[in-house]
C-alpha positions as CSV (number, residue, x, y, z in Angstrom):
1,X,113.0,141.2,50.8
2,X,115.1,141.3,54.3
3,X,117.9,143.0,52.4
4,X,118.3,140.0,49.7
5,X,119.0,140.7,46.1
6,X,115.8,139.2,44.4
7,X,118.7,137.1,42.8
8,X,119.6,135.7,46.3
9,X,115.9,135.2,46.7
10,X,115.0,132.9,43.8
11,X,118.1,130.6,44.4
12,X,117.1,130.6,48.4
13,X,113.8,129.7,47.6
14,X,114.6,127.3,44.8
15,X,117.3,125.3,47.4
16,X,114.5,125.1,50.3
17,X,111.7,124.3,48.2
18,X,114.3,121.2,46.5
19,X,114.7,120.3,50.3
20,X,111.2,120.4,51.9
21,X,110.2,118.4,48.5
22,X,113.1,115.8,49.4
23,X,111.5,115.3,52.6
24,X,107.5,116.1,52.0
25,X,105.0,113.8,52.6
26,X,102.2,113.2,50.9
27,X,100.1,116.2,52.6
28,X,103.2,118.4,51.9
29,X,103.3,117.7,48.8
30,X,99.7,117.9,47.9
31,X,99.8,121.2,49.3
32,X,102.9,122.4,47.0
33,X,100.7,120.6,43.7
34,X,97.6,122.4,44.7
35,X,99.4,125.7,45.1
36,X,100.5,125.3,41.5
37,X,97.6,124.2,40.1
38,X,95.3,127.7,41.4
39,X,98.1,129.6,39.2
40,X,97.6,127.4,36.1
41,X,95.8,129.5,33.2
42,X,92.0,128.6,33.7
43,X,89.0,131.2,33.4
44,X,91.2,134.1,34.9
45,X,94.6,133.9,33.1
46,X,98.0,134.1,34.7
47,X,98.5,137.6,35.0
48,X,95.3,138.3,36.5
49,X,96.3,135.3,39.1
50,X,99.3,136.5,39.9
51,X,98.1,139.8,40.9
52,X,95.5,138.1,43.0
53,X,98.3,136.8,44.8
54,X,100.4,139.9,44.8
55,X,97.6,142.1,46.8
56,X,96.7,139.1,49.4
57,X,100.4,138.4,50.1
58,X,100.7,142.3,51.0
59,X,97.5,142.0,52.8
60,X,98.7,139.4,55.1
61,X,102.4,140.9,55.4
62,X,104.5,138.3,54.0
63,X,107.3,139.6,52.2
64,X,108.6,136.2,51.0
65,X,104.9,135.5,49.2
66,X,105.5,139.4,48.2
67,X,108.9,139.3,46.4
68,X,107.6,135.8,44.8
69,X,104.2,137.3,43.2
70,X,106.2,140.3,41.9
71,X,108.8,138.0,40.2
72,X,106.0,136.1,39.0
73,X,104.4,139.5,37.5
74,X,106.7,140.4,35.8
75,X,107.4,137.1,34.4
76,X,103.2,137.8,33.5
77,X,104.0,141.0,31.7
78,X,102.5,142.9,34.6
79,X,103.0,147.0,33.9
80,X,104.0,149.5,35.6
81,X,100.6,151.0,35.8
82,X,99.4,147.8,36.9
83,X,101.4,147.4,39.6
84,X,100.8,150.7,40.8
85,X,97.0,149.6,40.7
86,X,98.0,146.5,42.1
87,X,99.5,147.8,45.4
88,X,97.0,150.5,45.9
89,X,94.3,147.5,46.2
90,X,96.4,145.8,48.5
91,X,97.0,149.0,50.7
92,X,93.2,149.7,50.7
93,X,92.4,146.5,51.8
94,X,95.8,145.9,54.2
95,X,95.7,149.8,55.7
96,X,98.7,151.6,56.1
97,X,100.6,148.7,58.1
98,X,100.8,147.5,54.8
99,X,103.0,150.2,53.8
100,X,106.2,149.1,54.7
101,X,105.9,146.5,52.7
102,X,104.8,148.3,49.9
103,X,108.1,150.0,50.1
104,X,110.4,147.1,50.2
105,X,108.1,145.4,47.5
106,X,108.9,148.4,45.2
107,X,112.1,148.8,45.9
108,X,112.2,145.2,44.4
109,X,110.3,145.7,41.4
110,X,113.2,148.5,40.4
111,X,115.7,146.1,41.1
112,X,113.8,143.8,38.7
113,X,113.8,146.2,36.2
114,X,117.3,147.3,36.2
115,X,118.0,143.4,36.4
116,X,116.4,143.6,33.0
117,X,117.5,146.6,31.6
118,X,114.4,148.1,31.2
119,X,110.9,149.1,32.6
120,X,107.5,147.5,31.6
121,X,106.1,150.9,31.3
122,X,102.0,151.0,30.2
């Protein structure tokens, strides 16, 4: 979200994750299969998951982990509305040094929708 189209983003994150993988050992890549596997549909589905991840990646600042979870809700379905509900959980918890990331998160959700032509209104 450093001034990168969500675009540039997913192919960024798609090369470097191809590399570290390349080079991973078995730790790393244990890691990357468990990280995958806490997302997997289970007793709280995807959605629900993803927004999990959404308010503790603006809790802990990280607007890589940010821009990811929001791509990943809206893959989900994720609304408007619940967004909205989303980030006021995460600014709660985070405080208002969360807020500038808050912002830049979404400025990319609107970039999302306009990428898709259209909003996921409630």
């Amino acid at each position: 979200m450093s001034g990168k189209s969500v675009e540039e983003f997913r192919k960024e994150r798609e090369a470097l994750d191809e590399l570290v993988l390349d080079r991973a050992n078995l730790e790393v890549r244990r890691f990357f299969s468990l990280d995958a596997q806490a997302y997997r549909e289970g007793a709280l589905g995807r959605k629900t998951k993803e927004m999990l991840g959404l308010v503790a990646s603006l809790v802990l600042r990280c607007d890589d982990c940010v821009l990811y979870h929001l791509d990943r809700c809206r893959e989900e379905g994720v609304t408007d509305g619940e967004l909205q509900e989303v980030l006021s959980i995460g600014l709660v918890v985070g405080g208002s040094i969360t807020i500038p990331h808050l912002r830049r998160a979404v400025r990319a959700w609107v970039e999302m929708e306009e990428d898709a032509g259209f909003a996921m209104d409630d």
